[in-house]
N, C-alpha and C positions, 0 to 999 in steps of 0.2 A: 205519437211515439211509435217507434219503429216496432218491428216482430223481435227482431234482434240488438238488446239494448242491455246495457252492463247496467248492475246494479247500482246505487252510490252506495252502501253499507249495509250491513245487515237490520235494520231497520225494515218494514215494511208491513204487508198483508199477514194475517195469522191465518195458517195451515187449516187444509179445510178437515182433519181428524181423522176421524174411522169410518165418515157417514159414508155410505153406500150411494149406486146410482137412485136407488129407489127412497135415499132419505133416510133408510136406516139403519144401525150399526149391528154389522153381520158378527157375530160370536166365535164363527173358525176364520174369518177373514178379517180379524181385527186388524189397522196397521200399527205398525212398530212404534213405539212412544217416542216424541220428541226431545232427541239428545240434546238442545242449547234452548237457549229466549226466542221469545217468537215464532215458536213452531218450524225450528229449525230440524232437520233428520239426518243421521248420519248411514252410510251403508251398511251393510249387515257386515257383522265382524269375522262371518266365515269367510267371506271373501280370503284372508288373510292365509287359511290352510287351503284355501286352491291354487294362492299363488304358489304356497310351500309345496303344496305337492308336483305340481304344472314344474318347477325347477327341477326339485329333486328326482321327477322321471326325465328330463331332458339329460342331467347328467349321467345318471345311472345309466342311460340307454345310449350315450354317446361315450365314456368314459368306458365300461366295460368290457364294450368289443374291443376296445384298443386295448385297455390291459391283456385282453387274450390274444389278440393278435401282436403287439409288442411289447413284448414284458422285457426284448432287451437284454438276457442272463440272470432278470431280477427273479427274486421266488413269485411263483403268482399269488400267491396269499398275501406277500407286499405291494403287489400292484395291485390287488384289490382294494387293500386296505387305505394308500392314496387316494384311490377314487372316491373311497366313501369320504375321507377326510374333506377331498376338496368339494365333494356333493354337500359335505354339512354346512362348508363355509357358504359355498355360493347360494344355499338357502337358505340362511342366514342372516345375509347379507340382502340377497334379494329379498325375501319376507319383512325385512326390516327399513327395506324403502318403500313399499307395500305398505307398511304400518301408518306411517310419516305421509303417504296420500289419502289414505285412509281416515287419519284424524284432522288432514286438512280439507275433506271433504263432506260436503253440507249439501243439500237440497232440501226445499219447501213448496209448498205448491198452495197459495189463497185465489180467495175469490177472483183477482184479477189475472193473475200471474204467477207463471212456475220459475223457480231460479235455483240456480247450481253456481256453488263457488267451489273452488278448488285449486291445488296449487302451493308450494312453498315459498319460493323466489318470485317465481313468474307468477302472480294468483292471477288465476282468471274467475270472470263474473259474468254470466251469463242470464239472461233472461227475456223467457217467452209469453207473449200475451197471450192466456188459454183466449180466448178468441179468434188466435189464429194458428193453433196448434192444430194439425187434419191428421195427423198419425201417430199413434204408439203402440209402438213393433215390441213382444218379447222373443228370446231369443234364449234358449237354454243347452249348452253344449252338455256332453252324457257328463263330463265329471259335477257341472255345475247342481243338473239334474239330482247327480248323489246327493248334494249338498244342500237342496232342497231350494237351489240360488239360480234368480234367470239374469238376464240383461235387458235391459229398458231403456228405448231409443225412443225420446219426444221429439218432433221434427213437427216443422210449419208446411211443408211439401218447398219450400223455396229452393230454387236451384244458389244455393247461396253457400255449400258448404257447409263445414261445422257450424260455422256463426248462427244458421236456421233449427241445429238441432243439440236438443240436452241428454246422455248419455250415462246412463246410472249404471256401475259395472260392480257389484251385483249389489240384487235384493232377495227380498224373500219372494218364493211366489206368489203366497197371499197379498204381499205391499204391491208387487206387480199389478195382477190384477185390481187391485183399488185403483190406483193410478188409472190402468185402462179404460178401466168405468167412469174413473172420476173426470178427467182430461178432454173423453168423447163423450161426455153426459150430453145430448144435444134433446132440443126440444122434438120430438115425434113428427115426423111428414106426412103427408098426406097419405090417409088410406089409398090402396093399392089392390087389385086382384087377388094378388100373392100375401099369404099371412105371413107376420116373424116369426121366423124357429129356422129349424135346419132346412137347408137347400141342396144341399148335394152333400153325399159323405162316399167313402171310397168301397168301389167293387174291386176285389183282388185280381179278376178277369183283366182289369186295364193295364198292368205289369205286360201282356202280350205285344201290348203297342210298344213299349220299349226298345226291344231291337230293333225295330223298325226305324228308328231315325238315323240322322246322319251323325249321331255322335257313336254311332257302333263301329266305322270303318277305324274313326280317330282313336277312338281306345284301344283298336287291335294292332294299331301300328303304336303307338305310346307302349303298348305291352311289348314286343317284341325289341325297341327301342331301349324300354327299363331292362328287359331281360340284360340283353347287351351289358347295357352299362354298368347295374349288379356285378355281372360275370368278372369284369373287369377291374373292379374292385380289389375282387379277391385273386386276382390274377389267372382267372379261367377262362375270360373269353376263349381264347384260339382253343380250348379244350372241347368247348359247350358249339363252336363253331362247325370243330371237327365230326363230333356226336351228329350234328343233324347230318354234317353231309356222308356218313359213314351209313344214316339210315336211308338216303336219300341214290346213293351210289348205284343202284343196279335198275334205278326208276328213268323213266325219260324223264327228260326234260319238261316239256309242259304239263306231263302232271306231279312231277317236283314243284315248278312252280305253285297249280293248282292246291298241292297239299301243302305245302305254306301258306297261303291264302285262307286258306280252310280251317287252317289253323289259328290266324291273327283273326278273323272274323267270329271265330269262337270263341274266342279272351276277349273280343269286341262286346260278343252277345254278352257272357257273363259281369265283362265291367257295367254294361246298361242295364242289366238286371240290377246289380248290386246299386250302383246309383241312385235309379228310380226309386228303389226301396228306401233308401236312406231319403231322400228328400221328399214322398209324396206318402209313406204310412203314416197311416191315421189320421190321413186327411178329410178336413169338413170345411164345410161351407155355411155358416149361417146369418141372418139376418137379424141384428139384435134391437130391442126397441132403442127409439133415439135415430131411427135411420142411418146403424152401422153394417158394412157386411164383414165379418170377421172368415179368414182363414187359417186355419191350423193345423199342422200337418209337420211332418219329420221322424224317424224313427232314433238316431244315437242324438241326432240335435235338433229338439222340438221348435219352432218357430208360430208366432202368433202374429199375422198382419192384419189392418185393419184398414178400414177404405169407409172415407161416408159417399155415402152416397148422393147426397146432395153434390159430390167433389166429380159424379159418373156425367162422363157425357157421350156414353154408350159402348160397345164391347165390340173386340175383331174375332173373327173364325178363323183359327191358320190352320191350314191342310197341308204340311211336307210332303210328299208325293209320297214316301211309303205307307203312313199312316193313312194319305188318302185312300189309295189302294183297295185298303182294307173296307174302307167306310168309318174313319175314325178322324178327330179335329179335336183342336186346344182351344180354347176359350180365355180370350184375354179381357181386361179392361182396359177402357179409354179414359180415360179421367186426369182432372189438374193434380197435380202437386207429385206425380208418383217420383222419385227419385232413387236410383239405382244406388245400392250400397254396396261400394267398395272392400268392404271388409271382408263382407260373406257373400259370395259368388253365387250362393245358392237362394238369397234372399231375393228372390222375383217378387219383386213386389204387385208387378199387374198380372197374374195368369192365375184365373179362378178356377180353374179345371184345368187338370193334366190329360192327354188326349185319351181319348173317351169316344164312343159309337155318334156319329155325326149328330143321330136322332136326339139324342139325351143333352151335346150342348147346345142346339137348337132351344132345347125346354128349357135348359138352366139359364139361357139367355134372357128367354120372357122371364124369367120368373127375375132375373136377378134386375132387369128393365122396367118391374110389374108393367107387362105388356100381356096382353090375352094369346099371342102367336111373336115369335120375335119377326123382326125384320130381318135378319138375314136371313129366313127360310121363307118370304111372304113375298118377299120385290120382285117383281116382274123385271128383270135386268132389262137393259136397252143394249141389243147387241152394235159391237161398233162394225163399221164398217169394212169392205173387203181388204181396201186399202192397211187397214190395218195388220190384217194375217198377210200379205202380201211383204208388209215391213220386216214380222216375225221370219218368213220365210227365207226371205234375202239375207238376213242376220244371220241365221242356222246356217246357210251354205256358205258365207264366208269366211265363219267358224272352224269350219272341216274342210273346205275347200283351197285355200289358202293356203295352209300349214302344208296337205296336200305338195299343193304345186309347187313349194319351196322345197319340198323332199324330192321332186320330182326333178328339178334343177339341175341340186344339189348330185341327184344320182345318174344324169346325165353327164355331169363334168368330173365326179370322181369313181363312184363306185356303184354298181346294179344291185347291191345288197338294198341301197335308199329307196328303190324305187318299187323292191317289194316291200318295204315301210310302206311307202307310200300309198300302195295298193291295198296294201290291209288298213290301212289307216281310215280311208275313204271307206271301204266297206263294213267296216266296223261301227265307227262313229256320223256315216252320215244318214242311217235309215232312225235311230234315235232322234237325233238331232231334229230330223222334217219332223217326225212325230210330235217330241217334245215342242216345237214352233205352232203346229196346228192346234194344241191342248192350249197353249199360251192363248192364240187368238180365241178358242172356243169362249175361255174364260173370262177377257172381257167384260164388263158389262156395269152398265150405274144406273141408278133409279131413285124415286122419291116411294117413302110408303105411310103417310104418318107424319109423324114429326121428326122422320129420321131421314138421311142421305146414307143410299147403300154406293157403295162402290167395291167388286171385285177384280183382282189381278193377280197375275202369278202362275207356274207351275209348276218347277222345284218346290215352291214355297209359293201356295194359294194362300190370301187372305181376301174376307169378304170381313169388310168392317159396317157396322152402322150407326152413325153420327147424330148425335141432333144436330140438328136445322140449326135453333139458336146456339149451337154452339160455336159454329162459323165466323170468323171475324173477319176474314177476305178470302180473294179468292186472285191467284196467280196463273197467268196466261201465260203458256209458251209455245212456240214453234221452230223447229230447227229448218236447215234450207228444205230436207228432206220433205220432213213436215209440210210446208207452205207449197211443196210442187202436189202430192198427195192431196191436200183439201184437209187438214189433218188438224187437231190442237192438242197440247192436255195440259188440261185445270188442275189444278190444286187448290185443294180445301185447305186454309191456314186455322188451324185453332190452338188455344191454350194448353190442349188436352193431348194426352198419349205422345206421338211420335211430332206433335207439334206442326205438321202439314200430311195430307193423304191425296193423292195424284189418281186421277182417272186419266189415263195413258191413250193415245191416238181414238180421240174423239174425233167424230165428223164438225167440221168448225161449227154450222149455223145452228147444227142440233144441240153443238157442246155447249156453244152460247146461252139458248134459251133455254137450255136444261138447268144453268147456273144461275141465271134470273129469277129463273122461278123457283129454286130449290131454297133460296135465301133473295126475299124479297126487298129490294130499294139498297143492295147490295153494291148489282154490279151495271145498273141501269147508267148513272150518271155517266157511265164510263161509253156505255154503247150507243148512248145519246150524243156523247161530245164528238164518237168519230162520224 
């Protein structure tokens, strides 16, 4: 029987009740009693005033600007009073089809299997064999939160679409967490180094890494962008246009630009402050028995994801180049089944630490690995060869070289304004660019430490991942012409797990070879035997 298989009728397993993961029936955490036969459950019925609220703020907050700004010659006490008129019907209306999914919707969860039916015309019927369920994600927006109601997403990790995952929109938080418990109840793993409880929880100090990334430039041009388009709205652009250049008029030129810049990069910093905060307060890390690791974290909309660990087939270090700077790195997981959720942007499901002081995700690695030292901080890298920064270097210069000489063309055939382009251009962007090349090659490097395969690469964006061995399921050769004149390869590690292949980039061939052999043994022999 498939993970994802339609019920034949309500017929089936009876509800596993109120018991707890530990067997027994928790007193503040009872679950909600069964509304139909067979331990069948309906959603909480407050559902129903989030919808009615969720409407009647969409209208009110759409409906009222306009009454004030087109009332038309109407009195505005009667354009108000339409607003409100048609705010009641459309929630109403909408509360009242809310209702009608509400009472056609059903979930139960027994010993073998969870199912959710739902639907009026089109019923759908859904059902997951908890044996292959690896995840249930809560998820509570601020108004749900008032209402003491989260969102409950059961998923198999199958990249399968809905068909893999069941969807309770809303419950209570208490029935949530049963569910949680009940769902991942997995039998205990092997002792570990590392005991269960918490593993990391948040220092407020790590909000300084914030600006530092590269989503600071994008929010300060998004801001100055929404400004615009605001202005416009209300028919003030060319007014709000005029204003900057009225304060800007007695300024040069480059540092007019300068203080625009200065500007957008400060609505930059503030958007990345504001963000962080909304997605990483309150965040923890813990390990719970059963061999789960739980994250939770969000300040207006609380989020609880869960990860077995049995599902880990080891963790990456990414270093963006400002956070490296500093001495700071993000800590992801490697693991099967993770799947990105389209709904909520903000639902990362693989990243167990927000960036944090290098040292600290190092330790959160071992700990979260039970390893005594993680491997990304212990592999003796094998650095690659010259040839390789030699590749980096020639890429760099014809990068900025290029672009260059087409300016350079260009402003021999029509105008000398191009060619001091041209000359600032080269002098700007190509002492970066060698630098950033040389950092590239430094970085380089793969090794065996354990039962793990390290490979680091990158400079914008360093990661240093480490794999298990057995997680490896092939391994992919390539070489471009460049490549095969150089002496060059690079490997790719194929697995089930994370980004689903990880590339050690211009290897020396015969090192790359037997470094692959031996990192996963009777792998990639038959192949180096046949040639």
């Amino acid at each position: 029987m498939s993970g994802t298989e339609a019920a034949a009728g309500p017929g089936g397993n009876p509800a596993a009740g109120a018991v707890t993961a530990g067997g027994a029936v928790s007193g503040t955490e009872r679950a909600a009693p069964a509304d139909g036969p067979e331990g069948w459950r309906r959603l909480d019925r407050r559902s129903l005033l989030v919808t009615a609220t969720v409407l009647a703020g969409i209208a009110l907050g759409a409906g009222v600007p306009t009454a004030v700004g087109m009332t038309g010659g109407m009195p505005l006490g009667e354009a108000l009073a339409w607003v409100l008129a048609g705010t009641g019907v459309l929630t109403v209306c909408g509360t009242g089809g809310e209702y009608v999914r509400w009472r056609r919707t059903r979930y139960r969860v027994g010993p073998e299997r969870a199912e959710l039916h739902t639907g009026l015309f089109l019923v759908k019927r859904r059902s997951l064999a908890r044996e292959r369920i690896r995840t249930v994600d809560l998820t509570a927006s601020l108004l749900l939160r008032a209402f003491g109601l989260v969102k409950v997403r059961i998923g198999t990790g199958e990249h399968t679409g809905n068909e893999s995952t069941l969807e309770l929109d809303a419950v209570r938080r208490a029935e949530g967490e049963r569910l949680r418990r009940e769902l991942l109840d997995r039998t205990p793993g092997e002792p570990g180094p590392h005991r269960e409880g918490l593993l990391a929880v948040l220092d407020p100090r790590w909000i300084g890494y914030a600006p530092l990334s590269f989503l600071a430039p994008v929010l300060g041009g998004t801001a100055a962008g929404g400004l615009l388009q605001v202005s416009d709205w209300f028919g003030a652009r060319t007014e709000v246009i005029d204003w900057v250049a009225d304060r800007l008029r007695d300024t040069p030129l480059l540092w007019s630009v300068a203080a625009l810049v200065a500007a957008a990069g400060l609505a930059g910093v503030v958007g990345t402050l504001g963000l962080w905060t909304e997605m990483w307060w309150n965040y923890r890390l813990e390990r719970e028995p059963g061999g789960t690791l739980r994250v939770r974290r969000g300040l207006l909309t609380s989020r609880s994801v869960s990860l077995e660990e049995r599902r880990l087939r080891g963790v990456e270090l990414v270093e963006p180049i400002g956070v490296r700077l500093v001495g700071a790195a993000r800590l992801d997981a490697v693991a099967t089944g993770l799947v990105h959720d389209d709904e909520d942007k903000h639902a990362d499901h693989k990243t167990l630490l927000p960036a944090a002081p290098v040292s600290f995700a190092h330790a959160l690695a071992a700990r979260v690995l039970r390893e005594p030292e993680s491997p990304t901080r212990t592999a003796r890298l094998i650095p690659h060869p010259r040839a390789a920064r030699s590749r980096r270097l020639r890429r760099a210069l014809a990068a900025v070289l290029l672009p260059a000489a087409l300016l350079t063309v260009l402003g021999l055939l029509l105008t000398d304004v191009l060619l001091y382009v041209a000359a600032a251009v080269t002098a700007v962007l190509l002492p970066p660019a060698v630098l950033l090349a040389l950092d590239a090659a430094r970085n380089l490097g793969h090794a065996t430490t354990g039962a793990y395969l390290v490979a680091r690469s990158g400079t914008v964006r360093r990661t240093t991942v480490a794999l298990q061995r057995s997680g490896v399921i092939g391994w992919t050769i390539s070489r471009s012409y460049f490549q095969r004149r150089a002496g060059l390869i690079t490997l790719t590690a194929t697995t089930a797990a994370g980004e689903g292949a990880y590339a050690i980039r211009d290897a020396a061939q015969g090192e790359g070879l037997a470094f692959a052999a031996q990192a996963v043994p009777g792998l990639l022999e038959p192949f180096l035997e046949s040639e």
